[in-house]
Each structure stands twice: as structure tokens, then as C-alpha cells.
N, C-alpha and C positions, 0 to 999 in steps of 0.2 A: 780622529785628529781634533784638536783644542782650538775653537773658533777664536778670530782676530781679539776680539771682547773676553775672552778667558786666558787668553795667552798674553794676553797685557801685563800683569805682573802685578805684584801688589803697589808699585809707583805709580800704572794710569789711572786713566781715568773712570769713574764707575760710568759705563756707556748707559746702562739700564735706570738706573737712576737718574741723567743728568738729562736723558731722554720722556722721562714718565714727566717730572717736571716742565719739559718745556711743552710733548704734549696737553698737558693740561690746561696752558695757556690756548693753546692751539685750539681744543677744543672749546673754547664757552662758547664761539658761534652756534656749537650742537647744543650745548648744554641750555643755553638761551630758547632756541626750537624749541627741546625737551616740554620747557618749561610752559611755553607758548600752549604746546597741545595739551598738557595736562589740563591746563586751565580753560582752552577751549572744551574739551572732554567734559569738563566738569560743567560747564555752562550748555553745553545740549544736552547733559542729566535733569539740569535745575530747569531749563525751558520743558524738557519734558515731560517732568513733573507738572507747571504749571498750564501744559498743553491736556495733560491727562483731566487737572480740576473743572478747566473749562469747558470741556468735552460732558462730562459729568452733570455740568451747571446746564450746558443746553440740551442734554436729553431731560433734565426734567422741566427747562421750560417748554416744549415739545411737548411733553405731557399735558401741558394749559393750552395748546393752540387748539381751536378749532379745524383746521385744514387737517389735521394727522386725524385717522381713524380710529388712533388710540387715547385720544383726548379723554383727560377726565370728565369734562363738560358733557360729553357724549355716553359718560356710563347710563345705563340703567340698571335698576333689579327688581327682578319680581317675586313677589311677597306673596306665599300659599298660607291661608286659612287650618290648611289639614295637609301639614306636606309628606302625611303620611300616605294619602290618597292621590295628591295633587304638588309633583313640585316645578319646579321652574326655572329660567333660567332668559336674562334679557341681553339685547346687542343695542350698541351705537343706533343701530335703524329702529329699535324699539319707540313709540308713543305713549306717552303715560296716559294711563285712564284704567278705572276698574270692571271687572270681569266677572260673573256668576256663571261657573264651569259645574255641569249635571254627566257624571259619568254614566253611560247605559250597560255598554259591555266593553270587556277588553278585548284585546285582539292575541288570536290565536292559534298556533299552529296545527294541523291537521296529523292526528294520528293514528298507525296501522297496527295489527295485530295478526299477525300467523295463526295455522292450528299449532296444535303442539308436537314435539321428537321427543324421540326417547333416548336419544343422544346429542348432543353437539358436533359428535366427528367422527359417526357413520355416514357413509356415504347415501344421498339423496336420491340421485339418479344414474345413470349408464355412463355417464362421463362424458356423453356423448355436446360438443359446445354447443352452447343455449347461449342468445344475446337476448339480454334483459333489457329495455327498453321506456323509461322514466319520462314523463311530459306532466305540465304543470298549468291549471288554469281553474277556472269554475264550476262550482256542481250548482245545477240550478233543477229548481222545482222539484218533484218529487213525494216521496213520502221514504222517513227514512225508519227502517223496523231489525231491533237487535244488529245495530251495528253494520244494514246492507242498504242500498238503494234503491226502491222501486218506480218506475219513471221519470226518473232525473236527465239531464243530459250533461256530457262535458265539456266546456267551451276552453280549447286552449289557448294560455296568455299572452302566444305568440312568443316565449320565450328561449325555444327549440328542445330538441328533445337530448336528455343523453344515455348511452347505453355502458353497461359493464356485459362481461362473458362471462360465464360460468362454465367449467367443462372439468376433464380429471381430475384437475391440480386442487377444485376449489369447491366440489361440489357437497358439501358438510354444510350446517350451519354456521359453524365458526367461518368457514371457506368464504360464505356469500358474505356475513355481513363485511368480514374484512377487504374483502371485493370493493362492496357498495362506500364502504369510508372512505378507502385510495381511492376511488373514482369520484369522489368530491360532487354528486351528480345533482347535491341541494337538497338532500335528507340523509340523517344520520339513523345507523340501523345497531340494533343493541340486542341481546340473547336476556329474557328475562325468564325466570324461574316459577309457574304458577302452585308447586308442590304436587301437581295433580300426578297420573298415570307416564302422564307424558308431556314434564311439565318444564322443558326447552321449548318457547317461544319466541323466534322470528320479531322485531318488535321495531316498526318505522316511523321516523317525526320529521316533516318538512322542514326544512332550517330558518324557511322567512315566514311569517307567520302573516295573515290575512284568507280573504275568501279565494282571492285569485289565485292562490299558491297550495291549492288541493292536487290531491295526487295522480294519476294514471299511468297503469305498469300493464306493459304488454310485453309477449317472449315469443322468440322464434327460433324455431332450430330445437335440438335433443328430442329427448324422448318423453316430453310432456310433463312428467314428473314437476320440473321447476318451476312451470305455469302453475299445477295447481298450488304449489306451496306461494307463488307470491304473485300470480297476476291477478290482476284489478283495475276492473273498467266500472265505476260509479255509473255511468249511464248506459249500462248493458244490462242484461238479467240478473239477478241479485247469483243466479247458479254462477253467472262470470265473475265474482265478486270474491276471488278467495280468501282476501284479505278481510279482517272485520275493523270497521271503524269504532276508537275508542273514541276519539277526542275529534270533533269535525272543527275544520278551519274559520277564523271566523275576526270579523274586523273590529277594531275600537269604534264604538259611536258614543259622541258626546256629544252635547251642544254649549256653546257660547254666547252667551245674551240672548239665548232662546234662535239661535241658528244652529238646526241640526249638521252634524260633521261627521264622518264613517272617514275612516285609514286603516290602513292594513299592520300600522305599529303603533305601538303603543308609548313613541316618541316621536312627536308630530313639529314641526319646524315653521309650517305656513297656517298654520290654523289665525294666528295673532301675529302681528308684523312685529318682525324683529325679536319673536319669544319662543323660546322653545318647552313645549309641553311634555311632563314624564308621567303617564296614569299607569297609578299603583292599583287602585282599586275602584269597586265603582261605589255612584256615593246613593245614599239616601235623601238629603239636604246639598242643595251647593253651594259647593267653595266658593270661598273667594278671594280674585285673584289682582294683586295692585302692582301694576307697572308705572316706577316713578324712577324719576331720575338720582342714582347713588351720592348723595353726595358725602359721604365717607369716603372713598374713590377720591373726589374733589379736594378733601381735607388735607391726605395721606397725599397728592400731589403736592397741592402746597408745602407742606410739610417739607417737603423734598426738595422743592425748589426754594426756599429758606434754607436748608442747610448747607446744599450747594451754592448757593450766595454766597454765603459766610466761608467756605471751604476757599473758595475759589480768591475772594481778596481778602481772607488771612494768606494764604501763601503767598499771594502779589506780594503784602505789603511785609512779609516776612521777608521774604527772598529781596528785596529791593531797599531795604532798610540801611540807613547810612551806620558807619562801625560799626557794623552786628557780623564782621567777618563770612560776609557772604558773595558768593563768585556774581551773581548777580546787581551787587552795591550799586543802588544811585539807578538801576536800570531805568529809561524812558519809555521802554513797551510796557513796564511792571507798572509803574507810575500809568500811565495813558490806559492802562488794565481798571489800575483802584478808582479814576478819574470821570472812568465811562459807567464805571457799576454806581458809583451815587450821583452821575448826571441823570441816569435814563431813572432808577428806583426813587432819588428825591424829587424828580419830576412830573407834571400831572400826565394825564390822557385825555383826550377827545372824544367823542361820541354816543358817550353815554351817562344815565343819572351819575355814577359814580365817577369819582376823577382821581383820588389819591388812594396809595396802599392803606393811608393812616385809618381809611374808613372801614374797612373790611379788617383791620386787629393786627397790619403789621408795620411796625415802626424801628425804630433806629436808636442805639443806644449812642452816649456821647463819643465812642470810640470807632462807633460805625456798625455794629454788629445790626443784622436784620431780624427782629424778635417776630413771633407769631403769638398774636392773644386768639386760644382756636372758639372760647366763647364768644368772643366776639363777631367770628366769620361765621361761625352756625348760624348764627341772629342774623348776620347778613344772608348768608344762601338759604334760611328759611322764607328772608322776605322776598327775594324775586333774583332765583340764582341765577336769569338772564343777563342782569343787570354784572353780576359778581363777572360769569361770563365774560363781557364784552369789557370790562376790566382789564381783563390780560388777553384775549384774544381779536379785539377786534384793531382793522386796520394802521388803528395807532397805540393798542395796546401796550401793556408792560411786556406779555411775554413775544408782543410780535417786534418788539425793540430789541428785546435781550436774545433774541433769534438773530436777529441780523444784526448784533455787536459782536455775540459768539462766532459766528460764519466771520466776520471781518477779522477778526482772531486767530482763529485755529482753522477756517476751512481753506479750498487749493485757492495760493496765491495770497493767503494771510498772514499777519506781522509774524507769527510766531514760527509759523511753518517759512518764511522767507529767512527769519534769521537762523534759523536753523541749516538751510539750504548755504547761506552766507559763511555759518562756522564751519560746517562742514568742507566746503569748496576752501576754506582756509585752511582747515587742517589735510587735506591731500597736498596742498601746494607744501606744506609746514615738511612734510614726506619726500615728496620730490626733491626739495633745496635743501634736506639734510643726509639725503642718499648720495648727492655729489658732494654737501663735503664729506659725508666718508671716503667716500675714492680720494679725495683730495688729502684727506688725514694719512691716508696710507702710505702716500706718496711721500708727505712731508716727512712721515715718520719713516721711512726706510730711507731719505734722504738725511736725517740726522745722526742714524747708526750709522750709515756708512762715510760721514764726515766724521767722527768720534769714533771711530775705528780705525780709521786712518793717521786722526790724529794720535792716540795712543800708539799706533802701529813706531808712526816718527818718535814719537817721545820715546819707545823702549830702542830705535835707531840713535837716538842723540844718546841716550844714557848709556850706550855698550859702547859708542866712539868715544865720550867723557870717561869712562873707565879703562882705554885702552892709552888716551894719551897722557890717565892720570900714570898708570906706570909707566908707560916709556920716561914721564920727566924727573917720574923719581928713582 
């Protein structure tokens, strides 16, 4: 059936058209909204951009504090003579000063050797299970002859012991070593090849290397067979000894400005405060070894913090610039941004020989930009990089100011992070008040169809009574 609005005739009124028109009056309260949030939208982009440069600019003044652990001021590096023998490596806790470092021996892991098989994956023994038995500590005294111990004893390192099984599934050589790898027991077990008659060899290496990390394998259970291929007692009879030692365990000794040192690795952490030591080899002459403070590290901060300077109120003063069609025009956080960055940089400091950026090589173009001359700051942190230091780190420093303008900025409860909180809360309300006038639009408009439906309705009643009286009178 032909709705009120099509059955009008071509005399009414167009309902859909006279309706879309007045809609659209109707609507610019929304349309206004629309418009509202767009531009709020686009204004928590543009703050958030300007939140991200500042964010930027205060990790690298961070970088200059002394309080952060990561401070450039707090690099060191240390500098090997022969870092083919000797290399290195310094922390925050490092003290500069130099070092004459005499390698004696390296440190070494303890190595075993089986007799030999004539196969890999004949079986060894009865199958009957054998638990092997691993413990770890020192071989002291002795006399040591073709690879056995004679009067030694084993002192163990307190480390506990641990055992694999051997029995049907496993009792081959491939069986045991794959055994001993899964069982993770702190030495790695390998099959080497000597060419001879029978020349599958059993073949064992401690995993941590030093003297206290020697070996001792004892078996219990089967039928002996397994003992003799791998037990080993260093301080029993050289006949209890099945195993032969290739390689005995054995620690790094150096010394350090003439103080002897022994460790169990051959990367040493506490020998020199704050340095970590890597012996490659041992020496004949000693190295030498210089712990000073990086100031490359120190440079490459700067550097950094100079650029995010310039990053940070170029876009202030980009974003806030008058007729430069920017959603931010005229801002007073962007301005009180640009206002604080050359109050506190063209400002002196306190408490130390140095007072201004200009001394140490960074200055100010006429447009504002912050330049670094790095010849210039070499020449300063060659002459007393304490001084450079307390420049921007101490209590009234540069970077201990631009720490807390940054924090006043962008951290909780800051200008930027508030107006953002502010747009936001504006644009949910902008949501809520344009959800009711839509109900509201709906209402008007199905209230306008059905007055302009009605009226059509009448108009096609007036025109069929005007056509009815127009015959009767004629």
C-alpha cells in the first residue's frame, strides 16, 4: 500500500525534501559539537606530540644527572695495552687509576678420558641399572703419573652430588653420553675417535672451569662393567682411577700491582673495583691497564641533550605560532614551554668554577637554537671534567633545572598532562550532549513528517472537494 507521502499526488507537498531542509537547520547544534570535537581531537594530537618531544628532552637531561646510575658523568672505560691478552670492561663504580696486570695461568676445566670400544652401540653391560654418581671439589697433593693420582685426596666443594642411571635402554656409549648431557650433572660427555683398534672413546669436561670443579664418579648397582669404563676416584689407587686425566683443572692466577690473584675463571669481576677483567692469554711483560673516566659517553650525551633542546621548543614555538594555521595558535602552555627553556639555558648556575653553558662551547643562535662547539667542551672536560660535571648536575644545575621544568610539564599532575585530562573530559561531555540531541532530532523529525503528511493528506481532501463542486456548478 502507497504511504501518506507517495500517495500525495503530484499537487503536494515534497515531505522528504521540505523535511531534509528543515532538518538541517535543526541540526547545526550537532554539527557545531561535530566540529567542537574535531578540533579538540586534533589538539590532544598536537599536545601529544609536544608531550612526546619533552619526554625525549628529559631523558637526555637524565643522562647529565649525577643521582641516575646511568649518568654520563659516571662512565668509565678501561683501556688494555694488549687487548689481545688482556681486555676489559668499566662501571659507574669504577676509580680511575692505572694498572700493570702479569698473567700466570688461565683457568681450566678438568678433563676425562675413557679406555677405548669397538663400537658405539654395542651394548656395555648386562643391562642390569647402574646409578652413576658425579660430585665436584679438589684434588690436592699428590703426584700425578700418565694421566692417574697417586696420593692425592678429594675434597668436596660442598656442591652436592648428582647421579644419572644407566641400565637396558642406555647401556652403549652413545646410551651413557646421551644420559650424562640430559642429566645436565655439570660436565659435558662427547664420543672421540682415536683411530686406534678400538678407537670409540668415552670423553669428559667439567663445565665450570677452576681447581675446585674437579671431578669424582662413583657407581653402584649392575654388574660392574660400568664402573670400570667410567668410575673415578682421584684420591683412591690409581687401579680405582678408570678414567685418565687429560686436561687437570686449574685456576687463573694473575696479579695486580704486584698482588697475587687465583679465580676459578677466566673472567674476574672483583679483582679492581668496578672493572671487569677477560684473560685471553698469559703474558710475558705486563699489560697495562687505564681506568679513566669516558668522556665520549659525556660528549654523545650532550650532544643529545642539544638536540632535544632544539626538538622540543622548535615544535612549542611551531605549534603555537600566530596565523600559521595551527590547532594550537597563540597557546600559553606552548609560549610558558618556549619561556622556561631560555629562562633556565640563558641563566647562570651556582656552585661551581663554571657558571654559564657559553663556557663549555654551547650557545644560542639569534633565533634561539642551542649550538654545541664539541672542540670546545673537549678542552673543557680535558681540564677538570668535575667542574663540567657540577655544571649540569649539581643542585642548582642546568640539567637539575630542566629535570624539574620537564616533571612540571609532562609528569602526574603536569600543564600538559592536565590539559589533556581537561580536553578529554570535554570531549566525553561533547558525546553525551550530542547523543541527546540525536533522540531529540528524531523526535523533531518524525514530528515534521507526520505534520506534512497530514498536510498533504488535507490538501489532496481540499483539491478532490474543489473538483467536485467545480462540476456540480458547471
Amino acid at each position: 500500500m502507497a504511504s501518506p507521502i507517495s500517495s500525495a499526488g503530484t499537487s503536494g507537498i515534497d515531505v522528504n525534501a521540505v523535511v531534509t531542509a528543515l532538518m538541517a537547520v535543526e541540526r547545526q547544534p550537532i554539527t557545531k559539537l561535530n566540529a567542537k570535537e574535531t578540533a579538540d581531537k586534533a589538539k590532544i594530537s598536537a599536545y601529544g606530540a609536544i608531550k612526546g618531544y619533552a619526554a625525549s628532552f628529559q631523558t637526555a637531561v637524565k643522562a647529565l644527572l649525577s643521582d641516575v646510575g646511568s649518568s654520563a658523568f659516571s662512565a668509565f672505560k678501561a683501556t688494555s695495552s694488549d687487548t689481545t691478552t688482556l681486555s676489559a670492561s668499566a662501571s659507574s663504580t669504577a676509580v680511575a687509576g692505572t694498572y700493570a696486570v702479569n698473567v700466570t695461568s688461565l683457568a681450566q676445566s678438568q678433563k676425562l678420558v675413557a679406555v677405548g670400544k669397538t663400537s658405539q652401540t654395542t651394548a656395555i653391560s648386562d643391562g642390569a641399572a647402574t646409578t652413576i654418581t658425579f660430585d665436584f671439589g679438589t684434588i690436592s697433593g699428590g703426584t700425578l703419573t700418565a694421566g692417574a693420582y697417586t696420593g692425592a685426596t678429594f675434597t668436596t666443594n660442598g656442591g652436592g652430588t648428582k647421579n644419572v642411571v644407566i641400565d637396558g635402554t642406555n647401556n652403549t656409549l652413545d646410551g651413557i653420553r646421551n644420559a650424562i648431557n640430559a642429566a645436565k650433572v655439570g660436565l659435558s660427555a662427547s664420543i672421540v675417535n682415536d683411530g686406534s683398534g678400538t678407537p670409540f672413546r668415552l670423553a669428559l669436561s667439567s663445565d665450570t672451569s677452576g681447581v675446585s670443579n674437579s671431578i669424582k664418579i662413583a657407581t653402584t648397582g649392575g654388574d660392574g662393567t660400568i664402573n670400570t669404563l667410567v668410575g673415578y676416584d682421584p684420591g683412591a689407587a690409581p687401579a680405582a682411577q678408570h678414567l685418565n686425566q687429560t686436561i687437570a683443572a686449574q685456576n687463573a692466577v694473575f696479579d695486580v700491582n704486584g698482588v697475587s690473584i687465583s679465580k676459578t675463571t677466566n673472567t674476574v669481576t672483583d679483582a679492581i673495583q668496578g672493572v671487569s677483567l677477560t684473560l685471553s692469554k698469559t703474558t710475558t711483560t705486563a699489560i697495562a691497564l687505564t681506568v679513566a673516566r669516558d668522556a665520549a659517553v659525556v660528549v654523545d650525551a650532550v650532544r643529545n641533550f642539544v638536540k632535544t633542546y632544539n626538538d622540543l621548543n622548535s615544535a612549542a614555538k611551531a605549534n603555537s605560532a600566530y596565523k600559521a594555521n595551527q590547532v594550537l595558535e597563540g597557546d600559553s602552555t606552548l609560549r610558558s614551554i618556549q619561556s622556561g627553556l631560555r629562562s633556565i639555558a640563558g641563566g647562570a648556575v651556582t656552585g661551581g668554577t663554571l657558571a654559564n653553558f657559553y663556557e663549555v662551547g654551547l650557545t644560542f643562535t639569534a633565533t634561539g637554537i642551542l649550538q654545541f662547539d664539541s672542540t670546545k667542551f673537549d678542552t673543557a672536560l680535558a681540564t677538570n671534567i668535575n667542574d663540567v660535571a657540577n655544571l649540569f648536575n649539581s643542585t642548582d644545575g642546568y640539567a637539575t633545572k630542566f629535570n624539574a621544568f620537564t616533571t612540571a610539564t609532562i609528569g602526574l599532575g603536569g600543564t600538559i598532562p592536565d590539559h589533556l585530562t581537561n580536553i578529554e573530559s570535554r570531549i566525553r561531555r561533547i558525546g553525551v550532549d550530542r547523543d541527546a540531541l540525536e533522540i531529540r532530532m528524531k523526535n523533531i523529525e518524525q514530528n515534521y513528517r507526520r505534520q506534512f503528511s497530514n498536510l498533504n493528506m488535507l490538501l489532496s481532501s481540499m483539491s478532490q472537494t474543489s473538483s467536485y463542486l467545480t462540476q456540480q456548478l458547471g
